[in-house]
N, C-alpha and C positions, 0 to 999 in steps of 0.2 A: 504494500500500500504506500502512495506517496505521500510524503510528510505535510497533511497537506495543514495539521496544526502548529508549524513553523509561523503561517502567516498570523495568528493569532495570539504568538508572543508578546507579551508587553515588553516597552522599549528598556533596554538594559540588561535583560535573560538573555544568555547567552542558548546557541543551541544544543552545543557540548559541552560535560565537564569534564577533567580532566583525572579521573581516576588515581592517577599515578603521582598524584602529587605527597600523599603519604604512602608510605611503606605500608602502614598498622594502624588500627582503630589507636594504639596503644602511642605510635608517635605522637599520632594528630593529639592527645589529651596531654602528653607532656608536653608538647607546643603550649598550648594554652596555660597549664601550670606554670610553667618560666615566665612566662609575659602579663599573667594575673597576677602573681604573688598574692598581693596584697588586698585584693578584691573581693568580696565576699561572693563564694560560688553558689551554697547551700543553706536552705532556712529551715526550719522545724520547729512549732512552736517556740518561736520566740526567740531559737537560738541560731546562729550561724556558724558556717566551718568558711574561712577562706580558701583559695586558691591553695596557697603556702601549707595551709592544713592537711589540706585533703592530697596534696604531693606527699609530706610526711608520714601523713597516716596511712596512705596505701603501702608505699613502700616499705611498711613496718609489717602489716599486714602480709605482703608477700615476700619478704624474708623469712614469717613464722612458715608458711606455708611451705617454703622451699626445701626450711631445715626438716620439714617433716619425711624429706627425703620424696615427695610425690613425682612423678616422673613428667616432664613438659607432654600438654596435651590432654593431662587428665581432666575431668571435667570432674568441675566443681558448683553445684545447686545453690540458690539464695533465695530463701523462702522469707521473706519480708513486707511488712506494707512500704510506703514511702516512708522512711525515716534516713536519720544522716548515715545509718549504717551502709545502707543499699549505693551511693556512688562510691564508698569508699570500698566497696566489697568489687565493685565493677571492677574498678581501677585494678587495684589489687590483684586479682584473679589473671585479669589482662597480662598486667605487667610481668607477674610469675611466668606467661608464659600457657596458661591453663584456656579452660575453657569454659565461659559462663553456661549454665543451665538454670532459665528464670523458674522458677516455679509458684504457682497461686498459693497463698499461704490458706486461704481457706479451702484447697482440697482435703476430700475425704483421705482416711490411711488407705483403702483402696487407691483412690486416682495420686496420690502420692506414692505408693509404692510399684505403680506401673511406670513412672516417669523418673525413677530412679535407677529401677534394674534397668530399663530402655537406655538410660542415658549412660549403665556403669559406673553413677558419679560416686568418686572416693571421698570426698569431703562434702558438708553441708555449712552452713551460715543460717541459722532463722531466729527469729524474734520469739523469745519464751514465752509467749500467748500464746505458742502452734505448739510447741514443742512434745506435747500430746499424744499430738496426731502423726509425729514421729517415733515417736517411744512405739507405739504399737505395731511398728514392721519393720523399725529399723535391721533387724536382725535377718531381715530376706532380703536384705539387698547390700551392694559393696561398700557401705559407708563405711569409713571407719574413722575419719575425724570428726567432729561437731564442732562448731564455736556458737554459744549461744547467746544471743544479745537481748539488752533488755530497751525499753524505749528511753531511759536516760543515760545511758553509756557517753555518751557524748556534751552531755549536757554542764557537764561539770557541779556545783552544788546543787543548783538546780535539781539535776537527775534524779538528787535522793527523795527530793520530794513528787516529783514525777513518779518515779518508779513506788511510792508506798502509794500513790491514787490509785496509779493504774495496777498493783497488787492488791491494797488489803479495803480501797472503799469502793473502786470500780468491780473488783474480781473479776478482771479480765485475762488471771494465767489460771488455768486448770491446771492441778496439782501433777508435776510431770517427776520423771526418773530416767534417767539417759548417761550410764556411767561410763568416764573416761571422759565426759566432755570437758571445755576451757570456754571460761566467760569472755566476751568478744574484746573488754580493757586490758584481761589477761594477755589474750592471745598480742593483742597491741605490745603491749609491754614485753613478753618474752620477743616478738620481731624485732625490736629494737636493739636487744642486746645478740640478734643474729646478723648473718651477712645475708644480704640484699645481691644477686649474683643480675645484672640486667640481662634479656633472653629476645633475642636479635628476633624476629618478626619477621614475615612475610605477608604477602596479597595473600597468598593460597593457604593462609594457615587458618585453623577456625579456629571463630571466635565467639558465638553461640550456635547453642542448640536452642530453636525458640519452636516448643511445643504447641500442634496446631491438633485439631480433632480431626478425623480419618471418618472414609464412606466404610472402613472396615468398622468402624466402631472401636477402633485402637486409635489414642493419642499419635501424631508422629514427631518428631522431630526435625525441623528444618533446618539445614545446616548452613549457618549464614558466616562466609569467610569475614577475613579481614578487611579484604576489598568491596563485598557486599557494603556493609556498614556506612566505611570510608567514603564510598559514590553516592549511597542514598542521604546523608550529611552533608554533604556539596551540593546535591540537586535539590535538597531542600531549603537550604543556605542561597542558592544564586535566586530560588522561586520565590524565598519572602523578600530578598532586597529592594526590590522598588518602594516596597509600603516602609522598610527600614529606614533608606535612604531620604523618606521625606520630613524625616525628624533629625537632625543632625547633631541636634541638640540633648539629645539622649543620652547621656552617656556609660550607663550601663543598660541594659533591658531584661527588664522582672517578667519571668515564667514560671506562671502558676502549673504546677506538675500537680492535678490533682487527679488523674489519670493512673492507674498502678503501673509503678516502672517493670513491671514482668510482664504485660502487656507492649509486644514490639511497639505500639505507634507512641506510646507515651519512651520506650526507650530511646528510638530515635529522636524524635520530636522534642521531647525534654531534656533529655537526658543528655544525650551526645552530643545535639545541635547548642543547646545552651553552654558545655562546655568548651566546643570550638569556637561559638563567639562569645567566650569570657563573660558570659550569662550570669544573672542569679536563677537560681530556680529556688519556687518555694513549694516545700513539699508538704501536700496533705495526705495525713496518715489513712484518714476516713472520710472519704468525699459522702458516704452517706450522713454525714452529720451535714447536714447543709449550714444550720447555724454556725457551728463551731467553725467551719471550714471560713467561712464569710468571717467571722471574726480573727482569724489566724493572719485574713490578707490585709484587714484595715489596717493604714499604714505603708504601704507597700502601692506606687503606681505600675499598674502592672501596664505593661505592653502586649505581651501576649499570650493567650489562655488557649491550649488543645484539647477540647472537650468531644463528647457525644453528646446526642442529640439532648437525652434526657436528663444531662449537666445542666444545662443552657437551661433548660423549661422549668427544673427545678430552682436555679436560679433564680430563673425571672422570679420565679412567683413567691421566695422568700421576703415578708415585710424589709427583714434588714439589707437587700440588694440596694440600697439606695444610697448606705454610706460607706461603699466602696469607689475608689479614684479611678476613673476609666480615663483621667484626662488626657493619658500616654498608651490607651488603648492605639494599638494598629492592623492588628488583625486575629480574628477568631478563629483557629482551625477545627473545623469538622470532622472530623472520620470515623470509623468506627461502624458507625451503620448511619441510612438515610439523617437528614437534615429534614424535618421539616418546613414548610412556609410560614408558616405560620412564627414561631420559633424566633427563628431565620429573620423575619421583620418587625416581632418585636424588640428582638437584640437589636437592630440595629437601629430603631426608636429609642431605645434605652440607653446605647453607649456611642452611638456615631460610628462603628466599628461593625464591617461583614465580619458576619464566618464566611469562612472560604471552606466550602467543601470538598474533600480530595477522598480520595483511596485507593488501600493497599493490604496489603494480605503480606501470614508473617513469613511467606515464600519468596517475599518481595523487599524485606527488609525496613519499613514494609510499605512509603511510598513510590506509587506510579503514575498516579494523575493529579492534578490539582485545578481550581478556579484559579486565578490571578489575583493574588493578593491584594490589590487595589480594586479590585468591583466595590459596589456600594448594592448591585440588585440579585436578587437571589435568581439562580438560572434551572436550579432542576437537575443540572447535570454533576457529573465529578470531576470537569474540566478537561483539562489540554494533559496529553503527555510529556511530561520532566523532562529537561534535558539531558540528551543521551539514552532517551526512552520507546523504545518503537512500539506500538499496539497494534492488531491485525485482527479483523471481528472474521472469523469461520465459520464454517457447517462441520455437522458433522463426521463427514470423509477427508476434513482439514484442509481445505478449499479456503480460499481468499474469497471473500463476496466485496463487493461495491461499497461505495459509501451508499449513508440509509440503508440499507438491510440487516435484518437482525441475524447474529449466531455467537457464537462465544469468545469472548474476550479472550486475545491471544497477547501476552508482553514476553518481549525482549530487552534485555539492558542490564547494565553494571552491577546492576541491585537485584540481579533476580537469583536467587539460593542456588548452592553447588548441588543440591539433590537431599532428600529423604536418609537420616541418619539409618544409617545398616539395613536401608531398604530399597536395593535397586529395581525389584521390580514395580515398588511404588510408585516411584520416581518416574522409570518409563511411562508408566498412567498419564502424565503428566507433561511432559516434554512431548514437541516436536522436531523431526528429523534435523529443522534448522533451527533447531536451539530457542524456540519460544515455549514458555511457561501456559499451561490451559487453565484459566482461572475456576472454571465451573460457573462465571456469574455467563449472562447474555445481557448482552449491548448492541448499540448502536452508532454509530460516528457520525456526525453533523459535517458540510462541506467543507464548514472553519474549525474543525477537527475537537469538536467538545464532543467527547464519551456521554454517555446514558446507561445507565443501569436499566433493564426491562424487567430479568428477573433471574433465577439463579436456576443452574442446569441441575447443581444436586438437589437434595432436599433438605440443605442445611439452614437451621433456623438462628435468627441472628437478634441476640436477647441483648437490650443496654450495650450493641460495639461488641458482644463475644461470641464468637462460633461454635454453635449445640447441633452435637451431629447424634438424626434419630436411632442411627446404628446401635452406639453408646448408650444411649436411655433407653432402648428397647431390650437390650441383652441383660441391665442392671433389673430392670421391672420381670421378667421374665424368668428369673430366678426367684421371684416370689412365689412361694408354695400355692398358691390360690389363686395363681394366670395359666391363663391355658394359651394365650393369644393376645398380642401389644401393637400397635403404633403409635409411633409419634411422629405430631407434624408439630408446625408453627403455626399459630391465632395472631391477628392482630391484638395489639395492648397498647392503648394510650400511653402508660407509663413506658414501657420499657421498649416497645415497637413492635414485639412478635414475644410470645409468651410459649411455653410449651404446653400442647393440650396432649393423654392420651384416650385412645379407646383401647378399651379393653375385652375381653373374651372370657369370663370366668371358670375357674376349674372348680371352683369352694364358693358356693352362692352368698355364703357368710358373707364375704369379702364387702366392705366399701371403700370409697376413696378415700378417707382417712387413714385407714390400713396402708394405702398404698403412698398416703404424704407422708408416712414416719418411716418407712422402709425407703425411700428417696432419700429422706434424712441424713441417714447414716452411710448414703452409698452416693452422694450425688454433692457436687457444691451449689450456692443457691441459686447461682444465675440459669442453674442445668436443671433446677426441679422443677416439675411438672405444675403447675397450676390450674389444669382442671383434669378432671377425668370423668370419661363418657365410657359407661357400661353399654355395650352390641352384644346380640346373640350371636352376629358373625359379622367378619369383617371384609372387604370386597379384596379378590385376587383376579390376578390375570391367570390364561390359561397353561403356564407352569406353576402357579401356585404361591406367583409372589404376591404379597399386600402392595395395593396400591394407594400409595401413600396421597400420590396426587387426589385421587376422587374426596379423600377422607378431609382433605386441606380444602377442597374445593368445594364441601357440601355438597358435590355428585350420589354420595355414593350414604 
């Protein structure tokens, strides 16, 4: 297809970037450490780590890690919310040489103990509210370091009274046991008194595994090099420049990270991008405290905020959204899942300031299209291709169709993942012979080359920005003694966009759906439970015998 959204650049986007300009995710942060020193990088309640800090403190961090004798390449897990521990764990990991594996701190000990043996990771890092949910399998998979952090470890006196709310009048650590572990000040402190060996870096070396959900109903792994990262941080860096460039007078820019940094678009977007241009970010621990959250930023003129849809709406509609400073707002990024209009224009009634809606998948590192940061009218679409970005809309015998015609979003470019951790035939699923990635969504491309979402090939339902594949919920619910027979599709939900509904097929008449919301509970994290369930005598199949998931989604059937 010809580039034919070149013309539709805003002036100053370059149409290439240039990859090669770091070696390593792990350069490009030490760039920024030397030239920030003294700037504050990192906020969390109240408190901040500079630049200088967060140089120190990794490099302490990955000397303990190295003297622990771990071999370059092992992968190492960080089951965290945003706190200050989580960039300093980045870094660290990086710098050792190792390789990040993010993980949701509220998975179940099941969906944590699939993503660990998957991953073979040797060490962990997570905040002792989880630690729990660790203790209960640890012992089926290759861990064998822990460091565990608490949410004032950084905080200095503060922390102690941090850490007795959030122990003894929040209760928010369940009573854990995890022996051999080292508290995460510890583990700082014995790195200190080690050597720091630095671990020369390549493009081709990885640097996460960012776990994505499977049509097999298995978690996978996508393995995003050094180079991946490095390109989608540059093509996200040159795409917000114009709305940057018209503040000049800015001279640092606040990034509200209220997005969980184990989530690829808040890692890229907040996380990497803020560190390459000597950012603050301010990290919320609990973006469903809406209150708390809003009072965490007063004080702080933020420029730019990477939310979904259902950030923004909750947002709006908190009383206290009004004494927040948008005065240095520049732009709202979108992603995650749809934007609505509605949304969409009263943000931009409220703060002067689009969302720019884009997206990216964690295959992709995980942007690939974007609006132009400078719009002001909401379009509908998810913009133009990145630079250095090619997209190709197919059928399904992997045919090129015209512009206007719908078939499956096909991308190529710098940012697209080296493949499916230890799964090559996955990966073929998914590649084409010339090296383009098969998204599963369906699109369309306008003549000035703006993408359109239509609708998605698989049948993955996309809850609040996260991907709930019914593979996964159907095989959990289906081990319940009293199903005889499960789907799951996706409902529309105001709140969150798509909810999980199932129907079910009784084996134990007894059974109701309450049975079946506390069996979810224990097996499922929240954004993946089901919130309704529809008792059928039968369920409709095709004639080998599959469920068809489409009719049940569609009230066909």
């Amino acid at each position: 297809m010809e580039k034919v959204w070149l013309k539709s650049y805003p002036p100053g986007v370059p149409e290439e970037i240039d990859p090669t300009q770091y070696e390593s995710i792990t350069a490009m942060l030490e760039e920024s450490f030397r030239a920030n020193r003294a700037k504050p990088a990192f906020a969390c309640m109240g408190k901040q780590i500079t630049y200088g800090e967060l140089d120190s403190l990794s490099i302490r961090l990955a000397a303990w890690f190295q003297s622990k004798g771990i071999a370059r390449g092992a992968r190492i897990a960080i089951m965290m919310p945003n706190v200050l521990q989580y960039p300093v764990a980045i870094a660290a990991i990086l710098r050792a040489g190792y390789v990040v594996v993010n993980v949701n701190p509220l998975y179940t000990p099941r969906e944590l103990e699939h993503q660990l043996k998957d991953s073979s990771a040797e060490a962990i890092i997570l905040l002792e509210n989880f630690a729990v949910t660790l203790q209960a399998i640890v012992r089926n998979t290759s861990v064998r370091h822990i460091i565990v952090a608490s949410m004032g470890d950084l905080m200095g006196a503060k922390g102690m009274l941090v850490n007795f709310v959030v122990r003894r009048v929040k209760k928010m650590v369940p009573a854990w046991s995890l022996p051999g572990h080292l508290r995460f000040n510890d583990a700082i402190s014995e790195g200190a008194r080690s050597r720091f060996t630095p671990v020369k870096q390549g493009p081709n070396d990885v640097a996460f595994l960012q776990y994505t959900g499977g049509t097999t109903g298995v978690a996978k792994g996508a393995t995003l090099l050094h180079r991946n990262l490095v390109a989608n941080v540059l093509q996200s860096h040159v795409w917000l420049e114009p709305a940057r460039s018209k503040r000049p007078d800015i001279d640092q820019f606040v990034t509200v990270v209220a997005l969980p940094l184990y989530h690829v678009f808040a890692l890229t977007v907040c996380g990497l991008l803020t560190i390459r241009t000597g950012g603050l970010g301010v990290l919320i621990p609990n973006p469903r405290d809406i209150a708390g959250m809003i009072k965490s930023l007063q004080g702080y003129k933020i420029t730019t905020i990477p939310a979904v849809n259902t950030l923004y709406n909750a947002m709006l509609n908190h009383p206290d959204f009004s004494k927040l400073d948008f005065s240095n707002l520049l732009v709202a990024n979108g992603g995650g899942m749809a934007v609505q209009e509605a949304v969409a224009k009263r943000w931009f009634e409220r703060t002067n300031a689009p969302i720019v809606e884009g997206y990216g998948l964690s295959e992709t590192s995980p942007c690939v299209t974007c609006n132009p940061a400078i719009v002001s009218e909401y379009s509908g679409t998810i913009g133009l291709p990145l630079p250095s970005t090619e997209v190709s809309i197919r059928d399904d015998d992997g045919n090129e169709l015209p512009i206007g015609q719908v078939g499956e979003l096909c991308i190529r470019g710098p940012q697209v993942m080296a493949g499916y951790w230890n799964r090559p035939d996955e990966t073929a699923k998914v590649m084409t012979a010339d090296g383009f990635f098969r998204s599963g969504d369906i699109a369309t491309i306008s003549e000035d080359g703006f993408v359109k979402i239509v609708d998605r090939k698989k049948d993955m339902i996309l809850v609040s920005g996260f991907n709930v594949y019914p593979n996964e919920i159907e095989d959990v619910v289906a081990k319940h003694p009293g199903v005889f027979e499960v789907a799951a599709v996706g409902v529309p939900d105001q709140h969150s966009g798509e909810a999980v509904k199932l129907f079910i097929v009784k084996k134990d008449e007894a059974i109701t759906d309450a049975d079946i919301f506390a069996f979810c509970k224990e097996q499922l994290t929240g954004y993946k439970r089901p919130r309704i369930v529809e008792f059928r005598k039968e369920l409709p199949k095709s004639n080998v015998g599959k469920i068809l998931r489409r009719e049940l989604r569609d009230g066909r059937a």
